[in-house]
C-alpha positions, -999 to +999 in steps of 0.1 A: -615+758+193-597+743+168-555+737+179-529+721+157-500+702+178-467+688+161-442+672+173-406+662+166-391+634+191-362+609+189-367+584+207-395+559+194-414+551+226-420+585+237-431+598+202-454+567+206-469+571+238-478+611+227-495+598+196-516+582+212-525+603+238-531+627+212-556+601+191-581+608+225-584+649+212-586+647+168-571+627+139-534+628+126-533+646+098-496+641+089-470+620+107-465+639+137-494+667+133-527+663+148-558+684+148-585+686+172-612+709+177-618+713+217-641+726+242-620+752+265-619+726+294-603+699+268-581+722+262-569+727+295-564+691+293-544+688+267-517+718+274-518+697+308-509+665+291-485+679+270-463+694+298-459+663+309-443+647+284-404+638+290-385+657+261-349+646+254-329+684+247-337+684+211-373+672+212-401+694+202-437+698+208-459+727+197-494+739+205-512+762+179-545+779+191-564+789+157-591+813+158-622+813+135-612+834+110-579+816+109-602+781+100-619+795+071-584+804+055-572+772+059-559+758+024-549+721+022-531+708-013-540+671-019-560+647+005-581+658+038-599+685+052-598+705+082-605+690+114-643+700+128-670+685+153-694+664+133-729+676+138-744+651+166-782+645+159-803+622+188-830+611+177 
């Protein structure tokens, strides 16, 4: 499934340490927005990881679940593309 999470944090270290926690699940796609297309038990993962994260009282993070049909309408308006698994071939 494919889940969009933005952030907005103050204080550097901790808007740091989430970035990079986040880089383990998809790419950043703007400053403090990352995609990643997970498997229901990365998922699980990630909401777990995010509740853990110490917000100051005017921090932010947010967790979008889109659906299928919610991919395909996806418009972007200069550079990038919408986060998907690559096809994996073993030869």
């Amino acid at each position: 499934m494919l889940v969009l999470v933005s952030y907005d944090i103050k204080d550097d270290k901790t808007r740091t340490r989430l970035a990079l926690k986040l880089l383990d699940f998809g790419p950043r796609v703007q400053y403090s927005v990352f995609e990643a297309d997970v498997s229901d038990k990365e998922f699980i993962k990630l909401k777990q990881m995010l509740g853990k994260v110490k917000l100051a009282e005017n921090d932010s993070v947010r967790l979008y679940q889109l659906c299928q049909t919610c991919f395909g309408k996806i418009k972007i308006w200069g550079k990038g593309e919408a986060t998907k698994d690559k096809d994996i071939y073993i030869v």
